[in-house]
C-alpha positions as CSV (number, residue, x, y, z in Angstrom):
1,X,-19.9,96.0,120.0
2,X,-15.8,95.9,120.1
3,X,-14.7,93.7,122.6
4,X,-12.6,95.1,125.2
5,X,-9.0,93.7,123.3
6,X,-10.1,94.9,120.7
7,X,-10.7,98.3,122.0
8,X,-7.2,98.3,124.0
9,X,-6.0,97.5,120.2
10,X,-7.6,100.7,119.0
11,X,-5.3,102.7,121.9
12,X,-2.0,101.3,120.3
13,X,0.2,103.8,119.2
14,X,1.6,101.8,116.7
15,X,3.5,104.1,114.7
16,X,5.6,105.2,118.2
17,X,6.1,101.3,118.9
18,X,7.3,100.7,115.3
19,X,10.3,103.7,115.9
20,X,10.8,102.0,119.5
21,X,11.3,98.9,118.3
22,X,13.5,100.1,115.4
23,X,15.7,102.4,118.2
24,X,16.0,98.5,119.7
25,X,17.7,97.6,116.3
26,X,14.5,95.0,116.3
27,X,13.5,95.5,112.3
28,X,11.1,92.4,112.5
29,X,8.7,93.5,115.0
30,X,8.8,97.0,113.3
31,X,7.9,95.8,110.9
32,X,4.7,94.2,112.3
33,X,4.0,97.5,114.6
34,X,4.6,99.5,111.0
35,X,1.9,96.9,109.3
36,X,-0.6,97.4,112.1
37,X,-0.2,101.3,111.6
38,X,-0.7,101.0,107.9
39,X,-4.4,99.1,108.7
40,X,-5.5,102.6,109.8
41,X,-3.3,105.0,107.9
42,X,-3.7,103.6,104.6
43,X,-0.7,106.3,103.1
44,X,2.2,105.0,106.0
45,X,5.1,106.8,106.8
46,X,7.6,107.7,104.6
47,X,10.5,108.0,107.5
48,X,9.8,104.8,109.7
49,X,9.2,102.8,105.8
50,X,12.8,103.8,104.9
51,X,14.2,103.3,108.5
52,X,12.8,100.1,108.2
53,X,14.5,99.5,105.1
54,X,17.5,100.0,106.1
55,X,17.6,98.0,109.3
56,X,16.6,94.6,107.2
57,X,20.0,95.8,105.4
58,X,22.3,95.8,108.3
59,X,20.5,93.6,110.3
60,X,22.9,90.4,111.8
61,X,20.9,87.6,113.7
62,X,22.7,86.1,116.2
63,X,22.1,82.8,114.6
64,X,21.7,81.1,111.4
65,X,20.7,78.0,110.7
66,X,20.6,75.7,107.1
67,X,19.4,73.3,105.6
68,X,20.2,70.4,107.6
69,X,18.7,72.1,111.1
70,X,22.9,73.1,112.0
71,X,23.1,76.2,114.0
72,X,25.5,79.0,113.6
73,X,26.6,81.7,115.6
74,X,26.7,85.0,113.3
75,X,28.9,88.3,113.7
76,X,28.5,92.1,112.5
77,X,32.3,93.1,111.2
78,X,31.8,97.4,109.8
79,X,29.0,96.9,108.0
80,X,28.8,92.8,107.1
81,X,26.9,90.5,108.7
82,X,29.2,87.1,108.6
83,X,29.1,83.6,109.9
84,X,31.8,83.2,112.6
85,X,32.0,79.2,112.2
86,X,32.8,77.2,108.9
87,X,29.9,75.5,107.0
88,X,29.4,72.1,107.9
89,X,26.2,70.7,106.3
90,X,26.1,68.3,103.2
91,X,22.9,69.7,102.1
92,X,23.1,72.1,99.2
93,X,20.8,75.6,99.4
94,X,18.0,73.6,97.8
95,X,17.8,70.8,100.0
96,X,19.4,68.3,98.1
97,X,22.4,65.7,99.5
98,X,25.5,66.3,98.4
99,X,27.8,63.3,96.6
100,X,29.6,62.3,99.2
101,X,32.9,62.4,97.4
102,X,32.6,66.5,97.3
103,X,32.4,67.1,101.2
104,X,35.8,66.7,102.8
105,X,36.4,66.3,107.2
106,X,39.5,68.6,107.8
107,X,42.8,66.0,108.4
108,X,40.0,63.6,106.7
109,X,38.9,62.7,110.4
110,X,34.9,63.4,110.6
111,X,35.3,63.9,114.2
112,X,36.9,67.2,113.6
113,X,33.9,68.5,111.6
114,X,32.2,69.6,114.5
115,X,34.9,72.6,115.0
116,X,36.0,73.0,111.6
117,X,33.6,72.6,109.4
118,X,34.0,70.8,106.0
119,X,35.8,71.3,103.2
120,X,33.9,71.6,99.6
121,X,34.8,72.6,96.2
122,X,34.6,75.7,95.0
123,X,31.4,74.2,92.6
124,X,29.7,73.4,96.0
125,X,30.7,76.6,97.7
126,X,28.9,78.7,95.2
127,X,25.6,77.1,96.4
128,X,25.7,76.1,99.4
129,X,25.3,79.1,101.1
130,X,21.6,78.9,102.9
131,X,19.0,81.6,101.3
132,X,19.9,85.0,102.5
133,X,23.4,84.3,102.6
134,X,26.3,83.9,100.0
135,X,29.8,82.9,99.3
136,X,31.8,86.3,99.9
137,X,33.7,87.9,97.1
138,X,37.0,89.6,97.2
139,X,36.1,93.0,97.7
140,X,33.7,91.6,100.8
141,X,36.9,89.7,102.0
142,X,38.9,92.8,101.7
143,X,36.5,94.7,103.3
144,X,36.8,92.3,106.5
145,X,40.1,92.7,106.8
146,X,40.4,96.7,105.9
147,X,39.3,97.1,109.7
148,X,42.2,95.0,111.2
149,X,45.8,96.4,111.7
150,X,46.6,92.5,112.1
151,X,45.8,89.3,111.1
152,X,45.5,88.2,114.4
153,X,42.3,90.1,114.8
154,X,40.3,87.4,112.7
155,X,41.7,84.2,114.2
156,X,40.0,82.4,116.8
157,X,40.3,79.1,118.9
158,X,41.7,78.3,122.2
159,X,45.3,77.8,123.0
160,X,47.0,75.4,120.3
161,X,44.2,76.0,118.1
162,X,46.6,77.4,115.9
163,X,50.3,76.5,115.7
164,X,52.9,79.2,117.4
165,X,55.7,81.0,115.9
166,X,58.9,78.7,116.4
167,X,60.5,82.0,117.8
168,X,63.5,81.3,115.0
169,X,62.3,84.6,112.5
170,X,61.5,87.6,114.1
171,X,57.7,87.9,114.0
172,X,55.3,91.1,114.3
173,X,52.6,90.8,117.1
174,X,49.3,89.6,116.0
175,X,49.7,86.4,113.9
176,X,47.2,83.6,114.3
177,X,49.0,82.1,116.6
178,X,50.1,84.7,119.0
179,X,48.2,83.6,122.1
180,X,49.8,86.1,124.1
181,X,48.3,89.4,121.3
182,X,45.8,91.2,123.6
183,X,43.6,92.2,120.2
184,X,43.3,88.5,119.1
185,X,39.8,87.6,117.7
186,X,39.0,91.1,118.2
187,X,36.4,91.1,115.4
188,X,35.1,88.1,116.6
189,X,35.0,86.2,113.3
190,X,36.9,83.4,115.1
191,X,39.2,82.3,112.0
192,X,40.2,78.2,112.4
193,X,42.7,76.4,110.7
194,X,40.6,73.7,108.8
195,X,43.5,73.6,106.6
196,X,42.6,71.9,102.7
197,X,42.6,68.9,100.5
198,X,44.6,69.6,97.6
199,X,45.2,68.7,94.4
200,X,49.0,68.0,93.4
201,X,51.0,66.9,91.1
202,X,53.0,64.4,93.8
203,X,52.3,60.9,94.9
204,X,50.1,60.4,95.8
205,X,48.5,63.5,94.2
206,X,45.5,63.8,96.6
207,X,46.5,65.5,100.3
208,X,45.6,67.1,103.5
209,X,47.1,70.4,105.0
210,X,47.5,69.4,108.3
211,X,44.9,71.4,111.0
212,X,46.5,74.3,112.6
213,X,48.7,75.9,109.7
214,X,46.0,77.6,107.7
215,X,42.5,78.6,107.2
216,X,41.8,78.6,103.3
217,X,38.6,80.3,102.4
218,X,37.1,80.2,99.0
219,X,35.7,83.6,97.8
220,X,32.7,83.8,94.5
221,X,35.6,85.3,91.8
222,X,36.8,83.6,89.4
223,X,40.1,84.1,87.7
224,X,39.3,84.1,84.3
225,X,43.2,84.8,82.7
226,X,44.5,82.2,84.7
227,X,41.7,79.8,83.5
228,X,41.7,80.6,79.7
229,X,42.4,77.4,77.4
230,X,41.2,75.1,80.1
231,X,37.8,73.7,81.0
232,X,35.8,74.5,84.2
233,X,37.5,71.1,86.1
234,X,40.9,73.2,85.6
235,X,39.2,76.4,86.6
236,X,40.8,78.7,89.2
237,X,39.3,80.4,92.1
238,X,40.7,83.4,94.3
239,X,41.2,81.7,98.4
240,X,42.0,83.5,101.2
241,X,45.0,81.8,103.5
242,X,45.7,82.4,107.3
243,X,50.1,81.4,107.9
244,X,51.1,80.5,110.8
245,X,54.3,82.0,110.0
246,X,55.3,84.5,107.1
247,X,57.9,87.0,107.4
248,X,56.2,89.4,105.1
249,X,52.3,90.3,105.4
250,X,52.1,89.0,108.4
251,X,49.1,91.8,109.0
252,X,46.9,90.8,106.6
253,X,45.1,88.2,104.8
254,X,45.6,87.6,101.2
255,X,44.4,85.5,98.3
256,X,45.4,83.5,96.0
257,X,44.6,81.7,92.6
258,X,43.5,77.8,93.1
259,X,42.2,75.0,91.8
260,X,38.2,75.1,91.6
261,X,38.7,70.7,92.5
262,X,40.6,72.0,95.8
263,X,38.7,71.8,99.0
264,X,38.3,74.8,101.1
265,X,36.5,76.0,104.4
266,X,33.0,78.1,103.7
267,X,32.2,81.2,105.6
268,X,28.8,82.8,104.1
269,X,28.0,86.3,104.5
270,X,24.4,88.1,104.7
271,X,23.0,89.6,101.6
């Protein structure tokens, strides 16, 4: 004899609660509604499978977590799903510990890691990205900012995050730090100037960008012209750079080649 949950079971509709859940944008318990329908109807359903399908492909959580149990709050940009803090775990993709001498504390204080991430390598960057998730390439950066009419649209933080225009150039609305630009952070992807450790040839060769000038951001490309006749430790890497001030693409992002040894801020986005 079926017991009587079992028989309320039985009255499910559980194809109609797999298309509810999917109008709700909530492609996980679809997914179990769609499995429960499938126990009974053996051949499915070609619509609600491929509706399925593509939620789990434009799907953003509103959190993301890695390895080392840090929580991070996520953003959907067009059609990306991207982190909308820096990485700041020293635990690789696999678990493992990173070398401490490859983890950098923006202005080499730790106590700003907590805003602004760390800094890594572009090495570490390529794998320290948690499962489902991956260091951005150009063309994924360049989609980001296709969507913006300024570059003000990405950067984030409070009042002073970012250091003002001096007022001595003539600057177009919208740079980072135009606290005044009614569409700043529009996108939400909350851009901070982590600044980077660099490599130079100076003395002493090793240094900090200060906080507040720039947010560097290493992409997955690789520039392999600029890197011919040199081994990886010389390689170069494409970032993208946030000025303060800059009297000519002051609208956009760009990148630039760099120094795989240099130490960027990580932003992952969803696969």
């Amino acid at each position: 004899m079926l017991t009587s949950s079992a028989l309320w079971a039985q009255n499910i509709d559980y194809l109609a609660k797999a298309k509810e859940f999917l109008n709700q944008g909530d492609c996980e318990r679809a997914e179990y509604a769609y499995q429960d329908y499938k126990k009974s109807h053996p051949a499915g359903n070609g619509e609600v499978e491929q509706r399925i399908k593509e939620c789990k492909q434009h799907y953003c959580p509103s959190t993301l977590s890695d390895f080392e149990g840090n929580n991070y709050r996520t953003v959907r940009i067009g059609n990306q799903c991207w982190m909308s803090e820096n990485l700041r775990t020293v635990y690789d993709r696999n678990d493992k510990k990173l070398n401490e001498n490859i983890v950098f504390s923006p202005g080499g204080d730790k106590s700003n890691v907590r805003q602004y991430g760390y800094l890594y390598n572009w090495n570490t960057a390529m794998k320290i990205c948690p499962n489902g998730w991956h260091l951005p390439d150009s063309d994924e950066w360049r989609q980001l900012i296709s969507g913006c009419e300024t570059i003000g649209e990405l950067a984030g933080g409070a009042r002073g995050t970012w250091i003002e225009s001096s007022g001595k150039t003539d600057y177009k609305k919208g740079y980072p730090g135009d606290y005044s630009y009614a569409n700043r952070n529009k996108t939400g992807f909350n851009a901070l100037p982590a600044g980077s450790y660099s490599w130079c040839d100076c003395e002493p060769p090793w240094n900090y960008q200060p906080i507040g000038y720039a947010a560097c951001f290493w992409t997955a490309n690789e520039d392999e012209e600029m890197s011919e006749g040199y081994d990886d430790f010389f390689s170069i890497a494409y970032y993208v750079y946030f000025p303060h001030e800059q009297k000519s693409n002051i609208g956009f992002m760009y990148s630039s080649i760099a120094m795989k040894h240099d130490y960027f801020s990580v932003r992952c986005v969803k696969d």
